[in-house]
Backbone bond lengths (Angstrom), bond angles and torsions (degrees), N, CA, C in turn:
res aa  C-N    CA-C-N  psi(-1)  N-CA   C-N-CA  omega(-1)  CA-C   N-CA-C  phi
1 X - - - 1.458 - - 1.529 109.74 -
2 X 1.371 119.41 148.20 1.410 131.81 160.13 1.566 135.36 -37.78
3 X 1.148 143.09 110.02 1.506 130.46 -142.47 1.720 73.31 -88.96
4 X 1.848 115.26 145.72 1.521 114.29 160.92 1.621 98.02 -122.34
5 X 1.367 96.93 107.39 1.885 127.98 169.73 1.962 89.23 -69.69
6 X 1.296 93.17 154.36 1.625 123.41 -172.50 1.781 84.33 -128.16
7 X 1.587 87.72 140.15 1.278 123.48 -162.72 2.050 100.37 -52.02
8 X 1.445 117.84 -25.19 0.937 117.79 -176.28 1.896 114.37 -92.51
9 X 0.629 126.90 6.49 1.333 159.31 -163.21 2.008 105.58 -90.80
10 X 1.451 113.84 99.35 1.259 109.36 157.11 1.290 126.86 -99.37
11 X 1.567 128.14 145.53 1.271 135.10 -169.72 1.705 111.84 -53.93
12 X 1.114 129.43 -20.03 1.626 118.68 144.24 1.241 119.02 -36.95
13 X 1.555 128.33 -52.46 1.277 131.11 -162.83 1.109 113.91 -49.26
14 X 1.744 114.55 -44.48 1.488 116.21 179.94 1.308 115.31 -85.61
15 X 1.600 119.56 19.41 1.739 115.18 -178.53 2.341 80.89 -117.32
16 X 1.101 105.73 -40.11 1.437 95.86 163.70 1.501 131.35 -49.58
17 X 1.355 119.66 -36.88 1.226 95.16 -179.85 1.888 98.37 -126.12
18 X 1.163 129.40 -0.06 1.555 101.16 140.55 1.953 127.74 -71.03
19 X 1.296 110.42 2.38 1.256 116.99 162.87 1.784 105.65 -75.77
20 X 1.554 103.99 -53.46 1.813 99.62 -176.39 1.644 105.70 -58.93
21 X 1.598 114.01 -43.80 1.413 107.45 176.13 1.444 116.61 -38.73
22 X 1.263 114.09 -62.39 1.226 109.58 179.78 1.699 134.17 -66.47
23 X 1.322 105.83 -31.32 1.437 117.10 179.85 2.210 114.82 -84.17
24 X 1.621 102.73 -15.47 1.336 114.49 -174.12 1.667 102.19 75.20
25 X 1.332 138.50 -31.05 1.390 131.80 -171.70 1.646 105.78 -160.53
26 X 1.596 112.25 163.16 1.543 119.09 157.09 1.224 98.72 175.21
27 X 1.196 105.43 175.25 1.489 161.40 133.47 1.419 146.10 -23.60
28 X 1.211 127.64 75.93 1.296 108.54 -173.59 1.290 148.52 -19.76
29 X 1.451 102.80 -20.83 1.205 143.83 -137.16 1.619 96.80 -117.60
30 X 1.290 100.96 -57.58 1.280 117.61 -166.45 1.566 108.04 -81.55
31 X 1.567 107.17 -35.84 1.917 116.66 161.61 1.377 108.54 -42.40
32 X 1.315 117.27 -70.54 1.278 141.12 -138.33 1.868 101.32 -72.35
33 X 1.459 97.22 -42.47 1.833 109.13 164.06 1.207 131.21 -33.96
34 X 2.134 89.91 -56.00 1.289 107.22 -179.09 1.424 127.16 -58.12
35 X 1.588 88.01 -28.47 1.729 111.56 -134.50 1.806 101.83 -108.55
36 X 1.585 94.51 7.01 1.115 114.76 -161.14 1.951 130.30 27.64
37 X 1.351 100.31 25.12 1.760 108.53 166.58 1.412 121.51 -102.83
38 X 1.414 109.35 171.20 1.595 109.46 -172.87 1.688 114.21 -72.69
39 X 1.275 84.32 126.53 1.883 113.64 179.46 1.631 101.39 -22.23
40 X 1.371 113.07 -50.46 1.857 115.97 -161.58 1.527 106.39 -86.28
41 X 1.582 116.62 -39.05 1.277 116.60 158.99 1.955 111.56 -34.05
42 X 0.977 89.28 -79.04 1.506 114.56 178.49 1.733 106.08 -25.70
43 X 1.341 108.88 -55.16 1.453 105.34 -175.27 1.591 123.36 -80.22
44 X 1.288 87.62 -9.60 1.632 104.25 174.37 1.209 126.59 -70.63
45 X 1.986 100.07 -32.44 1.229 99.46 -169.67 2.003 103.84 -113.34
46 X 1.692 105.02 3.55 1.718 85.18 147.54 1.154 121.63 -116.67
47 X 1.378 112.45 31.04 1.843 109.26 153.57 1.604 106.92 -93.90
48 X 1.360 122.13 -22.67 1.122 105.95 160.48 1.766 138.39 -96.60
49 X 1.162 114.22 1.73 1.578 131.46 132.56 1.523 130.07 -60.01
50 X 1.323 107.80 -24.42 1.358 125.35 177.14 1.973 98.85 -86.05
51 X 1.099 107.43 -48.52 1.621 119.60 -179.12 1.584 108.24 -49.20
52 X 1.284 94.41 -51.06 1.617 105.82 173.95 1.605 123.37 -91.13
53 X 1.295 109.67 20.58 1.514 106.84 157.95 1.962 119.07 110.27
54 X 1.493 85.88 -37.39 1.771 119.21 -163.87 1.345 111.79 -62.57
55 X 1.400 119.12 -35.42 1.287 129.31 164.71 1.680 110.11 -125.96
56 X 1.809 110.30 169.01 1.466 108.28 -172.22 1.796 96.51 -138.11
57 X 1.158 104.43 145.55 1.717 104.08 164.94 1.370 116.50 -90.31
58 X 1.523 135.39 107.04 1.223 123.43 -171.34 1.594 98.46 -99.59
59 X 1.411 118.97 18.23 1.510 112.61 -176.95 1.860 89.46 175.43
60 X 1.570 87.81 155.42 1.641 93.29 177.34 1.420 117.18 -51.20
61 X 1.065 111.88 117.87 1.808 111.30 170.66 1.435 122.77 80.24
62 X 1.463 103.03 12.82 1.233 113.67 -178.54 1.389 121.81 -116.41
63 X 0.939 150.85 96.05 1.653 152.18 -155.36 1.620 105.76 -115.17
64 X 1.583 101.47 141.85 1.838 112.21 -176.89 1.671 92.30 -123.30
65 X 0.873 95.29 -167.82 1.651 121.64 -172.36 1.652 100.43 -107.13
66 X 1.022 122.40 111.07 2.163 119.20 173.31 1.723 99.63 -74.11
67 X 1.075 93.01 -176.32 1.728 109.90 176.47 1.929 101.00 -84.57
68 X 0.957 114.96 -22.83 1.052 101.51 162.92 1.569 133.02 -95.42
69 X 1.434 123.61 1.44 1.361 131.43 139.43 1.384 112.88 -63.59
70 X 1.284 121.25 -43.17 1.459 101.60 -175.50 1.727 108.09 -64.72
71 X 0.998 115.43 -50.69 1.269 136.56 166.04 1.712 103.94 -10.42
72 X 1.507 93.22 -77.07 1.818 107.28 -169.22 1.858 96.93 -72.66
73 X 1.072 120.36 -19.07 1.526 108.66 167.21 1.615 103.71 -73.26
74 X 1.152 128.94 -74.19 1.495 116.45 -170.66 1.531 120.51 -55.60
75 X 1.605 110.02 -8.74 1.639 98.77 162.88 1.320 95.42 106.48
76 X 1.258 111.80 -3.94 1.693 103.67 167.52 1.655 141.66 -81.51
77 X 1.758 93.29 -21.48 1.378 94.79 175.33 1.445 101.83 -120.53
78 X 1.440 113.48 149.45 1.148 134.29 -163.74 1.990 99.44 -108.03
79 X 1.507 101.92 99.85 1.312 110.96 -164.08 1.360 115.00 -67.67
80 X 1.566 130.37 -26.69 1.123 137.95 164.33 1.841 110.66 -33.87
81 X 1.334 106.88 -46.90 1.855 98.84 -172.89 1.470 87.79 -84.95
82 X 0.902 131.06 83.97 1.715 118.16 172.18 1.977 90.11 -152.61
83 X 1.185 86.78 130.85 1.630 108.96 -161.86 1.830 122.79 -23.41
C-alpha cells in the first residue's frame, strides 16, 4: 500500500523511521550519521514524530518505532488524522 504523509511531514521522516524499523532503536545522533544529515535537524524531527504518536522515547535520546509507525510504514495508517 501507498504510505499517506500529513501535510506536516518531511521526506526525512520516512528515511527516519524505516531506519528505526530496521535498526529496532537510535539516536539522533546515531540517525543523523547514518542518514548522513545534521544531528539537530534530526532531533527536531523525532520529537515531532514522537509528538504525533509514530515514534516513542523509552529513555533519554533514544527513540523506537510505535505500532503506529509500523502501521504508516506498511501503508496502513494514514498519518494526516494523527493528533
Amino acid at each position: 500500500m501507498r504510505r499517506q504523509r500529513a501535510d506536516w511531514m518531511n521526506p526525512v521522516d520516512d528515511e527516519i523511521m524505516e531506519l528505526l524499523d530496521e535498526s529496532g532503536a537510535g539516536t539522533p545522533q546515531s540517525l543523523a550519521n547514518e542518514l548522513t544529515k545534521n544531528n539537530d535537524y534530526i532531533g527536531v524531527r523525532c520529537r515531532e514524530l514522537a509528538s504525533k504518536g509514530l515514534l516513542e522515547r523509552p529513555s533519554r535520546g533514544l527513540y523506537v518505532l510505535t505500532d503506529e509507525g509500523k502501521q504508516y510504514l506498511a501503508g496502513e495508517l494514514d498519518a494526516s488524522e494523527l493528533g
